[in-house]
N, CA and C of each residue as an Amber inpcrd file, in Angstrom:
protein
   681
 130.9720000  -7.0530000  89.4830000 129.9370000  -6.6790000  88.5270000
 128.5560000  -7.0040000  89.0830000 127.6700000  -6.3110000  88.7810000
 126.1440000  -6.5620000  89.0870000 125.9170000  -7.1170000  87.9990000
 125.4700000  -8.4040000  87.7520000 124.8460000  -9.5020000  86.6370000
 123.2740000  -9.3870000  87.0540000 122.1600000  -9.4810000  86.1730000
 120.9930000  -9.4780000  86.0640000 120.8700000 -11.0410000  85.4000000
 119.6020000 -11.8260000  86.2100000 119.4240000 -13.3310000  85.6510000
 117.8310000 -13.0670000  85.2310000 117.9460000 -13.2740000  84.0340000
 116.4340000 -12.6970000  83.4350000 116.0860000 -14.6020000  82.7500000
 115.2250000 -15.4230000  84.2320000 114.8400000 -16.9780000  82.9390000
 113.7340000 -16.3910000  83.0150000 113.0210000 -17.6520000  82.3360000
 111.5690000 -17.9250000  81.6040000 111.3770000 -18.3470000  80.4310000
 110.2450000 -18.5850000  80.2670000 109.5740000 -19.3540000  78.8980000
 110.0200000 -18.4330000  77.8560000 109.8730000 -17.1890000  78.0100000
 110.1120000 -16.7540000  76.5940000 109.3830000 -17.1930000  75.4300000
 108.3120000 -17.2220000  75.5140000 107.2450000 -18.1550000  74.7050000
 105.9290000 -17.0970000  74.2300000 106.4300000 -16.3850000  73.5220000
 107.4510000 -15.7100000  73.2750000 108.0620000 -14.4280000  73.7410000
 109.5020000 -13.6830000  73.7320000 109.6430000 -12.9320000  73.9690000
 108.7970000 -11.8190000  73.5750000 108.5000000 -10.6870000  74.2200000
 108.1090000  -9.8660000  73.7600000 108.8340000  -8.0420000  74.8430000
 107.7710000  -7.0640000  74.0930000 108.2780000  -6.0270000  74.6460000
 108.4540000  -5.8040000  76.4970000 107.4110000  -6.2500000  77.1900000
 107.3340000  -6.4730000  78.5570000 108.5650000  -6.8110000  78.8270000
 109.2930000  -8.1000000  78.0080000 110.6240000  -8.7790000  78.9920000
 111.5730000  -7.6990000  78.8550000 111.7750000  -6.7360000  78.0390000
 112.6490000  -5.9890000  77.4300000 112.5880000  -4.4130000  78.3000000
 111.3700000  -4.2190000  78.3960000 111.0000000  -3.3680000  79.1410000
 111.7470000  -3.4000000  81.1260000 111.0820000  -4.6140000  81.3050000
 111.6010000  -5.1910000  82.6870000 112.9160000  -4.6340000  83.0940000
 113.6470000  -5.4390000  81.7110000 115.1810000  -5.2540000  82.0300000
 116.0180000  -4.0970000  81.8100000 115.3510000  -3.0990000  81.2590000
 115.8640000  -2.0280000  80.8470000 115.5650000  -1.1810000  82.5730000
 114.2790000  -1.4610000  82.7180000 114.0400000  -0.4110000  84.0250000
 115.3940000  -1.1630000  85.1900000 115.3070000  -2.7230000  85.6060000
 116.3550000  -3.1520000  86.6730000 117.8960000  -2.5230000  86.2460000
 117.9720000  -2.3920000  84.8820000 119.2770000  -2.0560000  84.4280000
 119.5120000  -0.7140000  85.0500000 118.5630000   0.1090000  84.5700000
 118.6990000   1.5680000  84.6350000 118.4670000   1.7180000  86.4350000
 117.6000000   1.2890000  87.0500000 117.6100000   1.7140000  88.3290000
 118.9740000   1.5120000  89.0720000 118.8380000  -0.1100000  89.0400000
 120.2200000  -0.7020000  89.8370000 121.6860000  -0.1310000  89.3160000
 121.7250000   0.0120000  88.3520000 123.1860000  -0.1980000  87.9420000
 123.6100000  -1.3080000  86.8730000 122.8590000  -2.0260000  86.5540000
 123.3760000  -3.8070000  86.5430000 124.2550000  -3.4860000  85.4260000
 125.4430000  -3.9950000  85.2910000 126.3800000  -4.0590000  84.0420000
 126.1520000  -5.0850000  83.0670000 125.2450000  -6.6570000  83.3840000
 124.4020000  -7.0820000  82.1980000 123.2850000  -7.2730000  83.0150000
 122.6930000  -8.6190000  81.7810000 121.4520000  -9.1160000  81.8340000
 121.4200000  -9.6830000  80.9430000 120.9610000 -11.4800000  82.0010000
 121.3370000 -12.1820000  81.1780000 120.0580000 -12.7900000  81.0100000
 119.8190000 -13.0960000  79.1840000 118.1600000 -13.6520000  79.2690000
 118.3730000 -15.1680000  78.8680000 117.7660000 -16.2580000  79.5750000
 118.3140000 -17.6220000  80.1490000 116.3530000 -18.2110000  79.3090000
 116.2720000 -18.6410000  78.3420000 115.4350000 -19.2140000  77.9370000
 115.5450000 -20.6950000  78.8070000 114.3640000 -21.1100000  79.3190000
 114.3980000 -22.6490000  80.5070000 113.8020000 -23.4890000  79.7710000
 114.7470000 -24.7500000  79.5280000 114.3450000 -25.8930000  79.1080000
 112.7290000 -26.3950000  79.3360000 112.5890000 -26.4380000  80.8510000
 111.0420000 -27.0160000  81.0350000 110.7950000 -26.3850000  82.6410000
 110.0610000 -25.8970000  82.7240000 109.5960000 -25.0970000  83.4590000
 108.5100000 -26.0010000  84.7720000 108.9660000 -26.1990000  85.8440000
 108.6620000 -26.8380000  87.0830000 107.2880000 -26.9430000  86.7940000
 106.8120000 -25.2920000  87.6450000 105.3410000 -25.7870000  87.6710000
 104.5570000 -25.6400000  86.5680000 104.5970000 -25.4170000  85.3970000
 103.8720000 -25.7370000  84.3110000 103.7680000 -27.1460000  83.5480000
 103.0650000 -27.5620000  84.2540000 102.6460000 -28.9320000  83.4550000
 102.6420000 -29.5490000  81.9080000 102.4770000 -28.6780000  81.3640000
 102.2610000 -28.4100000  80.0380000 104.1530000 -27.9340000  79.1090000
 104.6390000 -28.4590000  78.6410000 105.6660000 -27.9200000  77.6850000
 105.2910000 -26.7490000  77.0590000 106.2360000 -25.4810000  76.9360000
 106.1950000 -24.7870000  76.2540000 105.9610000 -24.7340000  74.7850000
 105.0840000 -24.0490000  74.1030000 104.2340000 -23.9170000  72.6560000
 105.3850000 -24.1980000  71.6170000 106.1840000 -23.2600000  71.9130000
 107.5500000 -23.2120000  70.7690000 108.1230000 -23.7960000  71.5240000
 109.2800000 -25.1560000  70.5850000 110.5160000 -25.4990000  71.2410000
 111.5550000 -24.6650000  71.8710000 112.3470000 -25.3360000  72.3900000
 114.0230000 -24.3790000  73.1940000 114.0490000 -23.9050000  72.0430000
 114.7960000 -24.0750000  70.3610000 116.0430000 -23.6690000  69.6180000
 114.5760000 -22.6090000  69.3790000 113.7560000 -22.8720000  69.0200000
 113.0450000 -21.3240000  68.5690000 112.8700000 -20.2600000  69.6890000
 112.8790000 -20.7880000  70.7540000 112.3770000 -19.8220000  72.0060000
 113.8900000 -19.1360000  71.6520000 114.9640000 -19.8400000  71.9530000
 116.2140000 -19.4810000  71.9390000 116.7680000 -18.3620000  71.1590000
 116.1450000 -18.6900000  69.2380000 116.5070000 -17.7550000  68.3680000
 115.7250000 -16.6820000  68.6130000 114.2750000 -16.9970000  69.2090000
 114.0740000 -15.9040000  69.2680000 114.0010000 -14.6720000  70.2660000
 114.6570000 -15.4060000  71.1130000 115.3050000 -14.5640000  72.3430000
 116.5320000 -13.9210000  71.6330000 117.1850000 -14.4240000  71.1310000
 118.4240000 -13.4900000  70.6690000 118.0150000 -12.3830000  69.9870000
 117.1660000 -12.3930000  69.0640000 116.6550000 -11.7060000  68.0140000
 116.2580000  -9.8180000  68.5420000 115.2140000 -11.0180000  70.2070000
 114.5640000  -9.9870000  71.1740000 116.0530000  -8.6080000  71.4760000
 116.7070000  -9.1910000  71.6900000 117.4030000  -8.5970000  72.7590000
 118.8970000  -7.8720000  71.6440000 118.9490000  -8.3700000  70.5700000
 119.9430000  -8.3920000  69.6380000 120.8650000  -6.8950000  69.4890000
 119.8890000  -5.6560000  69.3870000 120.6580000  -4.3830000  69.9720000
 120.2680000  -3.6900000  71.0830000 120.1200000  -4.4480000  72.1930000
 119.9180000  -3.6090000  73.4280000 121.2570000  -3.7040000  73.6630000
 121.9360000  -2.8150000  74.4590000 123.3520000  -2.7490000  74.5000000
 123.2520000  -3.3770000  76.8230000 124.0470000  -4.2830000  76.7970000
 123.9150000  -4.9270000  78.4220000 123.7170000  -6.3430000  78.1910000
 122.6160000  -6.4090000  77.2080000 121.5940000  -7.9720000  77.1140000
 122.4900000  -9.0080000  76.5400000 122.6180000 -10.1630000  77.3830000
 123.1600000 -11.4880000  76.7250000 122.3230000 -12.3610000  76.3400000
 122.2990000 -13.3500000  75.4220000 121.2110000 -14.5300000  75.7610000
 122.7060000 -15.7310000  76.5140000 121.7730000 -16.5800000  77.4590000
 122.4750000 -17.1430000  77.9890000 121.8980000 -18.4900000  77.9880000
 122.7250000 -19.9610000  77.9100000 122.0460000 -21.1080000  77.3150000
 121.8740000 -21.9840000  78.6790000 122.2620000 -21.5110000  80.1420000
 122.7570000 -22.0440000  81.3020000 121.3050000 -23.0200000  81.6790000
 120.3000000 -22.3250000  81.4510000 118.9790000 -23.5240000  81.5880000
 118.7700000 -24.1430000  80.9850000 119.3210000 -24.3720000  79.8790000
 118.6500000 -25.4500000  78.6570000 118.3750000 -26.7930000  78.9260000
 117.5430000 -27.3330000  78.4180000 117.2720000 -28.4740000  79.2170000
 117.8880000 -29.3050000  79.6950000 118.0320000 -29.9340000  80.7710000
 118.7800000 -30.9660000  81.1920000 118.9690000 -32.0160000  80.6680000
 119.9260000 -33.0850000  80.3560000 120.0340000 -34.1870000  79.7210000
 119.5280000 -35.3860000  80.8150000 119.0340000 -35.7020000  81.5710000
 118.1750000 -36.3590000  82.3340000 116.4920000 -36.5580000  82.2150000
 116.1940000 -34.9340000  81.4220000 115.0020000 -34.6150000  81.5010000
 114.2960000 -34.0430000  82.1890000 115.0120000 -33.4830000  83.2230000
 114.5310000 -33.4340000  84.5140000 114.0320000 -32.0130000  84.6810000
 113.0290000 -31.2900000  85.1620000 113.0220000 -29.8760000  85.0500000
 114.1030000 -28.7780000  85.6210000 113.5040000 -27.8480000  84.8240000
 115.1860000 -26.9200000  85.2130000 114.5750000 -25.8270000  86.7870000
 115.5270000 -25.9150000  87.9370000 115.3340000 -25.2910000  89.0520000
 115.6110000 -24.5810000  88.9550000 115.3150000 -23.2500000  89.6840000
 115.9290000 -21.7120000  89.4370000 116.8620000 -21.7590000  91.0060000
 117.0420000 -22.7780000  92.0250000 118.1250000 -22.7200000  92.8990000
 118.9880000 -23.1680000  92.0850000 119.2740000 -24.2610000  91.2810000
 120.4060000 -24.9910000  91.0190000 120.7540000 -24.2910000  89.7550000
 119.9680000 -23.3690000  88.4380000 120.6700000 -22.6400000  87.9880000
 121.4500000 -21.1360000  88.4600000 121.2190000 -20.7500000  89.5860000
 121.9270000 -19.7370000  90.3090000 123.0750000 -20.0750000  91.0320000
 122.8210000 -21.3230000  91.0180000 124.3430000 -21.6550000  91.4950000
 124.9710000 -22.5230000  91.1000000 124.8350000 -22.6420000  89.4890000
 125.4070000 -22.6460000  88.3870000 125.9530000 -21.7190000  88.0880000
 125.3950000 -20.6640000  88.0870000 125.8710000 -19.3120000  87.4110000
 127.0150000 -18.6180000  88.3190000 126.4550000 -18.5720000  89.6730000
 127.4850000 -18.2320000  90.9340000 129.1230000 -19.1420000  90.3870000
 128.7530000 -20.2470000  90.3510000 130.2540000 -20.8660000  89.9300000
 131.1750000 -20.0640000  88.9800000 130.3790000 -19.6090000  88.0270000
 131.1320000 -18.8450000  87.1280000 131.4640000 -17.3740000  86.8130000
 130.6630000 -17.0050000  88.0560000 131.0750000 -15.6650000  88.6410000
 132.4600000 -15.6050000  89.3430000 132.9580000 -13.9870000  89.1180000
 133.9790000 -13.5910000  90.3860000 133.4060000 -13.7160000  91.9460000
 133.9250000 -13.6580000  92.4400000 133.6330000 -14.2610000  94.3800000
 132.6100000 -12.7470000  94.5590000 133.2000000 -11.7300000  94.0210000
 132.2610000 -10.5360000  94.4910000 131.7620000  -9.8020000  93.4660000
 131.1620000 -10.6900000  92.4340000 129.9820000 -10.2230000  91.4940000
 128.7750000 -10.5290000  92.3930000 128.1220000  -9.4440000  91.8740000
 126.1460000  -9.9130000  92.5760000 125.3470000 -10.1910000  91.1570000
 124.1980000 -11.2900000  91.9970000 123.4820000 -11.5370000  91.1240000
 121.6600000 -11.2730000  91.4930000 121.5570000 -10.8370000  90.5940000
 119.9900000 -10.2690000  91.1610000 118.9860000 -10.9800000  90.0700000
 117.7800000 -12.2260000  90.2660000 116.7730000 -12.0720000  89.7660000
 115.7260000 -11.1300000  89.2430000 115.9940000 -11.6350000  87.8020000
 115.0520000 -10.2270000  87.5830000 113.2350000 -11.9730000  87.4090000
 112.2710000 -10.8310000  87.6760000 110.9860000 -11.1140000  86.8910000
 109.5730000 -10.0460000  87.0820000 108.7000000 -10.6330000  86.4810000
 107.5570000  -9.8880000  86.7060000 106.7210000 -10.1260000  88.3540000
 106.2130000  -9.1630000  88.6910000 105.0630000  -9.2820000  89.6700000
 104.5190000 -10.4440000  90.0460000 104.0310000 -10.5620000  88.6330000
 102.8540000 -12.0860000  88.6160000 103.1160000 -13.0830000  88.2990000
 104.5440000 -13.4030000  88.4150000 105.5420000 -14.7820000  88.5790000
 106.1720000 -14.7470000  89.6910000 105.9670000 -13.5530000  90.4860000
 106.6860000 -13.2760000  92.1560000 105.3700000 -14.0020000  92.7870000
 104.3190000 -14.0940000  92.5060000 102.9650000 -14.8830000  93.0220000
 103.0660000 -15.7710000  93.3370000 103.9250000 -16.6850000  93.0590000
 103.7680000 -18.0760000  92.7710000 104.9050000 -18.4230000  93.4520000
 106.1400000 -17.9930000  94.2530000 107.6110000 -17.9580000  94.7300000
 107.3870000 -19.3070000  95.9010000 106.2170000 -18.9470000  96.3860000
 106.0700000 -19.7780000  97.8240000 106.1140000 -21.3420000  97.3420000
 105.5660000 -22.0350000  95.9550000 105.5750000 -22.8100000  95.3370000
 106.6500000 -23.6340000  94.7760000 108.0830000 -22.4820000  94.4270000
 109.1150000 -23.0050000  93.7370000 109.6710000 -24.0410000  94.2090000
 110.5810000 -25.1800000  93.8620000 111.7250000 -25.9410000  94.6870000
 112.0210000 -24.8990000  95.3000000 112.2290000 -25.6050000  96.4100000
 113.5510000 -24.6220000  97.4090000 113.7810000 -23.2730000  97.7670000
 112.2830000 -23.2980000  97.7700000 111.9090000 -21.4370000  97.5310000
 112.6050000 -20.8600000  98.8810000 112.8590000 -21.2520000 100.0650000
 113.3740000 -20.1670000 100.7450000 114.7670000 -20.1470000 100.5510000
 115.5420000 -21.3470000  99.8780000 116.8070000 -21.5170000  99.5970000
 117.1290000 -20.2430000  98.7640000 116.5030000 -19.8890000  97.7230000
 116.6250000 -19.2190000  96.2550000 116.2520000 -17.8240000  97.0220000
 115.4670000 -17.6120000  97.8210000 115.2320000 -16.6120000  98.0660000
 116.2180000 -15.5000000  98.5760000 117.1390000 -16.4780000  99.4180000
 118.6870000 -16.2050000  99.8380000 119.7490000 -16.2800000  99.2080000
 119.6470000 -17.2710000  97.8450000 120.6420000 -17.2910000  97.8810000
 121.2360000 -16.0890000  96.6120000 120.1480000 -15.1780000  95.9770000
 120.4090000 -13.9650000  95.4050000 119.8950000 -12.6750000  95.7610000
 119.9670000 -11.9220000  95.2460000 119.0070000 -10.8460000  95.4130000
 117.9630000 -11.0410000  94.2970000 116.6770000 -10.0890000  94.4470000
 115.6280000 -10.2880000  93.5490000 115.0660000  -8.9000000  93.1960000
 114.8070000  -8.5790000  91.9210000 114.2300000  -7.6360000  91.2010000
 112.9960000  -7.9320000  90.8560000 111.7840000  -7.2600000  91.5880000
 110.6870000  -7.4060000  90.7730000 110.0530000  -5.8960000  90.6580000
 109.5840000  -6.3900000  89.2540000 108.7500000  -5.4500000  88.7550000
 107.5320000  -5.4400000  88.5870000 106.6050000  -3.9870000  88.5840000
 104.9680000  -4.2660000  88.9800000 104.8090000  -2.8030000  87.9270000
 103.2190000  -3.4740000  87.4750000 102.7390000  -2.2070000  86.5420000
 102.4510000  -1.3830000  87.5410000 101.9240000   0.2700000  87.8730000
 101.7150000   1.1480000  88.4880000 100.1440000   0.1600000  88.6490000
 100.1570000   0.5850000  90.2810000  98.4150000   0.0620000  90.4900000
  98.8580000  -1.2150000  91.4830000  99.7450000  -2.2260000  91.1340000
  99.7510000  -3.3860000  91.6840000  99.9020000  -3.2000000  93.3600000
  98.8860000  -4.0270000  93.8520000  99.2350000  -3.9740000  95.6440000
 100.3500000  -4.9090000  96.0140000 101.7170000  -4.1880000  96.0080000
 102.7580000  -4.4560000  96.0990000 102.9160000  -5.4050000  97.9360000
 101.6810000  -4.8690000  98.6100000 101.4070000  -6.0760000  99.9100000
 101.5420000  -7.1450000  99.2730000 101.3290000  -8.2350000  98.4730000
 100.3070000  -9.4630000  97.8350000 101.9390000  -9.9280000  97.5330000
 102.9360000  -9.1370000  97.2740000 104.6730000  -9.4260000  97.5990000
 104.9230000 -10.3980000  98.3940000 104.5640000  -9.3590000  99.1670000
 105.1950000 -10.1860000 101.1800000 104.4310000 -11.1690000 101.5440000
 103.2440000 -10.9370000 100.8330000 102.6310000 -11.9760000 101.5630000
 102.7800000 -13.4540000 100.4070000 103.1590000 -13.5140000  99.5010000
 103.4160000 -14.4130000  98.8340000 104.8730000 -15.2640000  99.8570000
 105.5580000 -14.7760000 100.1390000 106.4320000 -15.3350000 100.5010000
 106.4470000 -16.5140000 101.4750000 107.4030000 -17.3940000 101.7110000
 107.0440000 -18.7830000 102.3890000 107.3110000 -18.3600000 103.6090000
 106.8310000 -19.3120000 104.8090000 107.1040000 -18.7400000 106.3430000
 108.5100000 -18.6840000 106.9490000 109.2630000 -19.5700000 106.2310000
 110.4840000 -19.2430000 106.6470000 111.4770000 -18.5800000 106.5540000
 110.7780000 -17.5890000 105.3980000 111.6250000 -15.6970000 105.3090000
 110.9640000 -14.8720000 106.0660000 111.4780000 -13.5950000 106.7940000
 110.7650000 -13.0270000 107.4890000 111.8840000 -11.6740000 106.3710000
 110.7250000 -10.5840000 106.3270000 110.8660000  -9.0340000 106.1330000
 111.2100000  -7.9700000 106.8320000 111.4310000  -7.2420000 106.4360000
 112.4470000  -6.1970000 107.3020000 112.9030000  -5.0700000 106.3020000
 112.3400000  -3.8340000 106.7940000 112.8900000  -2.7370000 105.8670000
 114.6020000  -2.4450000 105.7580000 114.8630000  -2.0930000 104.6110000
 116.5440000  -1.6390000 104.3790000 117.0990000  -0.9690000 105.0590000
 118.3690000  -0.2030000 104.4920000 118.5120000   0.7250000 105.2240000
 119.0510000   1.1760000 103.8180000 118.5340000   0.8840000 102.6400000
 118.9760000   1.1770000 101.2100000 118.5860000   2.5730000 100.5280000
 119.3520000   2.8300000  99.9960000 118.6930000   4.2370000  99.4350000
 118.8180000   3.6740000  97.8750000 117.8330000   3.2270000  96.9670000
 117.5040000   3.0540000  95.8400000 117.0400000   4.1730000  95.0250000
 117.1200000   5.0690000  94.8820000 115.9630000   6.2230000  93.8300000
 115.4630000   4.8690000  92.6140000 113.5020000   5.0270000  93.0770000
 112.4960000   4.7360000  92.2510000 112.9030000   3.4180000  92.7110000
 113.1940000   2.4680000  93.7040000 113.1370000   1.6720000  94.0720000
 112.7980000   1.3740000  95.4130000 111.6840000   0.2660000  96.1330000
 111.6650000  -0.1470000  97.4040000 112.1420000  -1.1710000  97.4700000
 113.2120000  -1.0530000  98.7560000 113.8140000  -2.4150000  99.3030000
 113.6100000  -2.6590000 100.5160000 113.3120000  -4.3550000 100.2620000
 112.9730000  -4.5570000 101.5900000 114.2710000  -5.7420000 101.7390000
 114.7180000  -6.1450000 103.0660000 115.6010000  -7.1910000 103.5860000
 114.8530000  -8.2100000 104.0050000 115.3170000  -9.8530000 103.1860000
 114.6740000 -11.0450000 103.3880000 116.0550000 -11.7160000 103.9120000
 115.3810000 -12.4000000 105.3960000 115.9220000 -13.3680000 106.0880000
 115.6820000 -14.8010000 106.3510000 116.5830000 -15.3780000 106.2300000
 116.5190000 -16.5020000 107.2320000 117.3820000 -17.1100000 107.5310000
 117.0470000 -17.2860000 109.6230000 118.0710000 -17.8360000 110.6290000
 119.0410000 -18.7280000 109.7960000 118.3770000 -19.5660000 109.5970000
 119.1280000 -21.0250000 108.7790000 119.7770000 -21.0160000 107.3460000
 119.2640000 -19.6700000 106.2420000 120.0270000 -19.4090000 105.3180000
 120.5990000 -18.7530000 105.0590000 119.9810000 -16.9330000 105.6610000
 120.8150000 -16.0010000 105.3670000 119.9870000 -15.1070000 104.6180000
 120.6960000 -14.3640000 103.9160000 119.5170000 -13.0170000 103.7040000
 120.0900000 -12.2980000 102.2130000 118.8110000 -11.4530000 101.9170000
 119.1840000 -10.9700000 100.7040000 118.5420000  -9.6090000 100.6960000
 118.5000000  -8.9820000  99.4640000 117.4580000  -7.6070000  99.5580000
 116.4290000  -7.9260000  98.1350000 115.4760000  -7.1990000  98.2980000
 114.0550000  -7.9500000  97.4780000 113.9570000  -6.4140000  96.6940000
 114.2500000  -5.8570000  95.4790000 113.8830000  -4.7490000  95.3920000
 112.6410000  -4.4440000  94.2290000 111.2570000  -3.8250000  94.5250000
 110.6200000  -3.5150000  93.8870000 110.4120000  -2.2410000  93.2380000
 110.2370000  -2.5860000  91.9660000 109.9680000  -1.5590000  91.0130000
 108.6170000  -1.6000000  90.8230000 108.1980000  -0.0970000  90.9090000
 106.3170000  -0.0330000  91.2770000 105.9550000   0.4770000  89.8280000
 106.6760000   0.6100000  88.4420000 106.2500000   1.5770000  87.8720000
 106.4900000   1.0500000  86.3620000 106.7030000  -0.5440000  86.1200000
 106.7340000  -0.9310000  84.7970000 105.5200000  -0.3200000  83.9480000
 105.8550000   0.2590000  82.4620000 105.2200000   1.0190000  81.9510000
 104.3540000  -0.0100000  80.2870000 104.9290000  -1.1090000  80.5730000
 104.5300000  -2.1570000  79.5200000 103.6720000  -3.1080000  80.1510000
 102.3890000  -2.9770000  79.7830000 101.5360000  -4.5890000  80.0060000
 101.5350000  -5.6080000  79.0550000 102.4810000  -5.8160000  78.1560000
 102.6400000  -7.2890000  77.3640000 102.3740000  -8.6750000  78.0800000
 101.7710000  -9.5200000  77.8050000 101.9900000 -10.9920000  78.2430000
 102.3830000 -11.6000000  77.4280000 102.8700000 -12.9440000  77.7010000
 103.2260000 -13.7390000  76.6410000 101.7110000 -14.9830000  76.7170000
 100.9170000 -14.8680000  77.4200000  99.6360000 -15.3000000  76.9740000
  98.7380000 -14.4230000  75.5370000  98.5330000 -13.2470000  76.2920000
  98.2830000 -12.5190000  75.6710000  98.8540000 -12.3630000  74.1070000
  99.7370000 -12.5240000  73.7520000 100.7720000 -12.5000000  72.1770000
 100.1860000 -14.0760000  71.5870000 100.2160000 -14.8390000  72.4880000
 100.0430000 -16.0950000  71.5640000  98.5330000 -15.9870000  71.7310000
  97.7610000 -15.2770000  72.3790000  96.0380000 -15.7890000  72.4080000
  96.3080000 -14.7260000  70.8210000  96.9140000 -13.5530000  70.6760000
  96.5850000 -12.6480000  69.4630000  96.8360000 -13.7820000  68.3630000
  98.3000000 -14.2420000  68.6220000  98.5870000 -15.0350000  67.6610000
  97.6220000 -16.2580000  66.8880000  97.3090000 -17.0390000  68.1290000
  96.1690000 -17.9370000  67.7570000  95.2810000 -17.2940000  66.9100000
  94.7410000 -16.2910000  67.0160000  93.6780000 -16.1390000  66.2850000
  93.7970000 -14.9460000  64.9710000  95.0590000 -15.4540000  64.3980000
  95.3740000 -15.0540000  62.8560000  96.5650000 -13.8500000  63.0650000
  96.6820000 -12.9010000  64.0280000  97.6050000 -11.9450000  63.8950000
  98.6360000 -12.0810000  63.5480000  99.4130000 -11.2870000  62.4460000
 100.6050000 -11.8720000  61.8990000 101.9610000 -11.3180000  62.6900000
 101.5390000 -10.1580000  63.3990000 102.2310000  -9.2870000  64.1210000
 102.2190000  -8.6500000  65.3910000 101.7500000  -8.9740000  66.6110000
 101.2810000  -8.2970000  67.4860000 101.9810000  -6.8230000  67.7020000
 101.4320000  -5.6240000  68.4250000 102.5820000  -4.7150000  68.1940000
 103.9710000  -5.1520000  69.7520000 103.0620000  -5.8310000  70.8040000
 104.1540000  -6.3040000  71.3830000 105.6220000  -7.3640000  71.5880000
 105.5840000  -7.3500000  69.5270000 106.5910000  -7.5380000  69.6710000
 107.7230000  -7.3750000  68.4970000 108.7150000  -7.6330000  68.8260000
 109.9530000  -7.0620000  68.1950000 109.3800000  -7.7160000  66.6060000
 109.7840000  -6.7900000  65.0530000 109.9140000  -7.5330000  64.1520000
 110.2750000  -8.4630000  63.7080000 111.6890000  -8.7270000  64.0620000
 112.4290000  -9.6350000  64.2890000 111.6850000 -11.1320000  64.3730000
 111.2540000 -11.0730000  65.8750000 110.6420000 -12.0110000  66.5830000
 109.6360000 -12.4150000  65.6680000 108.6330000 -11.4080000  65.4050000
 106.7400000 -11.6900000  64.5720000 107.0320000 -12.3660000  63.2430000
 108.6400000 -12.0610000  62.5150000 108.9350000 -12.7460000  61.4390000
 109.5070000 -13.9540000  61.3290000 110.4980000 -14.1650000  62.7800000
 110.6970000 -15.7090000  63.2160000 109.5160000 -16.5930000  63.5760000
 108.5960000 -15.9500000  63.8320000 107.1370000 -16.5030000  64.0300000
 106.3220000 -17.3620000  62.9030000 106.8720000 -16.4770000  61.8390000
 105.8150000 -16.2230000  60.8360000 106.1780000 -17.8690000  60.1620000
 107.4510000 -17.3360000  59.5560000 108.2830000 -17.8440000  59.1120000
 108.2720000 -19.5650000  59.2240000 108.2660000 -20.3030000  60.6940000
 108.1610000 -21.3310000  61.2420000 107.0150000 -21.3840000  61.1160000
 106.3050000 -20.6620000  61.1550000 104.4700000 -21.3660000  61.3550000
 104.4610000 -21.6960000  63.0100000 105.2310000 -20.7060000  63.8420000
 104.8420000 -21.1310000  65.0550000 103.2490000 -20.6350000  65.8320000
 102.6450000 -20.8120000  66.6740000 101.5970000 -20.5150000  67.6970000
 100.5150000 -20.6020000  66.5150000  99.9680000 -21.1790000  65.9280000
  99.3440000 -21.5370000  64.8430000  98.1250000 -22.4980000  65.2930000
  96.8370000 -22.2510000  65.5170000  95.8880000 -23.1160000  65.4410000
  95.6280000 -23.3800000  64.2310000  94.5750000 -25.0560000  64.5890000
  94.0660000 -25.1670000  63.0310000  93.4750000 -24.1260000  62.2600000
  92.4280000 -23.2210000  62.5790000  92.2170000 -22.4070000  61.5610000
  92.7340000 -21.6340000  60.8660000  94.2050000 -20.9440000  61.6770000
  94.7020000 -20.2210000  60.7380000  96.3650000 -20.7410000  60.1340000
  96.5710000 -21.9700000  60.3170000  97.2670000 -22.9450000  59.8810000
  97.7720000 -22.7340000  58.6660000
């Protein structure tokens, strides 16, 4: 099976994450996709706005009739405290795969920015494949060059329709394929939803009803003024 690993804050879900996964679904093939709300997130200093169990419900909520989409609890926070790695949950997940399921990272563009930064970034880089997605416009160079020095690039020999793949190596780990999607058609952020939110919106349109009423409901992303 082709499995899709969709983490992140989820803080909150919105149409963008949904969007993402529908295009990796539809291009690749993937038979799921799994959306992995993360306990605490490495390089963000700061804890996420909404707790796990709300990020959580309202990840389910997100995804509730897309037909593929799981929510999956495999990052939840660690009982140590310790932040959650995206090497050591992939091979978490690998454990509980068949020997010849694939697993492909899904994320956005502008969390592929930041890769050179991760734990163990050339480890992770190998040790799945990776899906990223970019709005039309993005200089899909700013990719490669994000990457740490000890992957080197190399065109496929893949035939993707509406996909570029490129082959990431390394001597010492091994290799994967990196495939970009140039043509996400949703600019949602999840900054963006909570800056609306902060400042009184009861509903943004980017996002699911569901979600804007689990919002509501809790009194989550709530400054004092509109408290």
């Amino acid at each position: 099976m082709k499995i899709g690993f969709f983490g992140g804050s989820f803080d909150p879900p919105h149409r963008g994450h949904i969007a993402l996964a529908r295009l990796a679904m539809e291009r690749l093939g993937l038979d799921r996709v799994l959306f992995a709300p993360v306990g605490i997130q490495p390089l963000k200093r700061d804890r996420a706005e909404a707790g796990f169990s709300d990020r959580v419900a309202m990840t389910r909520q997100a995804i509730e009739h897309e037909p593929g989409f799981e929510l999956s609890l495999i990052d939840a926070p660690r009982a140590d405290g310790r932040p959650n790695y995206t090497i050591d949950t992939i091979r978490s997940l690998r454990a509980t795969l068949a020997h010849d399921d694939q697993i492909f990272c899904l994320m956005g563009a502008d969390s592929f920015l930041s890769i050179g930064k991760w734990y163990r970034a050339a480890d992770l880089l190998v040790a799945c494949d990776f899906v990223v997605a970019a709005r039309s416009g993005f200089d899909l160079g700013r990719l490669t060059a994000a990457l740490p020095g000890a992957i080197s690039v190399a065109s496929c020999d893949v035939a993707e329709p509406g996909a570029l793949v490129l082959c990431l190596h390394s001597p010492a780990r091994g290799e994967s394929r990196l495939y970009l999607l140039p043509d996400l058609d949703e600019d949602a952020s999840a900054s963006s939803v909570r800056a609306s939110l902060h400042h009184g919106a009861r509903e943004p349109s980017a996002l699911h009803p569901a979600v804007a009423a689990w919002i509501h409901e809790h009194g989550l992303y709530r400054n004092d003024e509109n408290a």
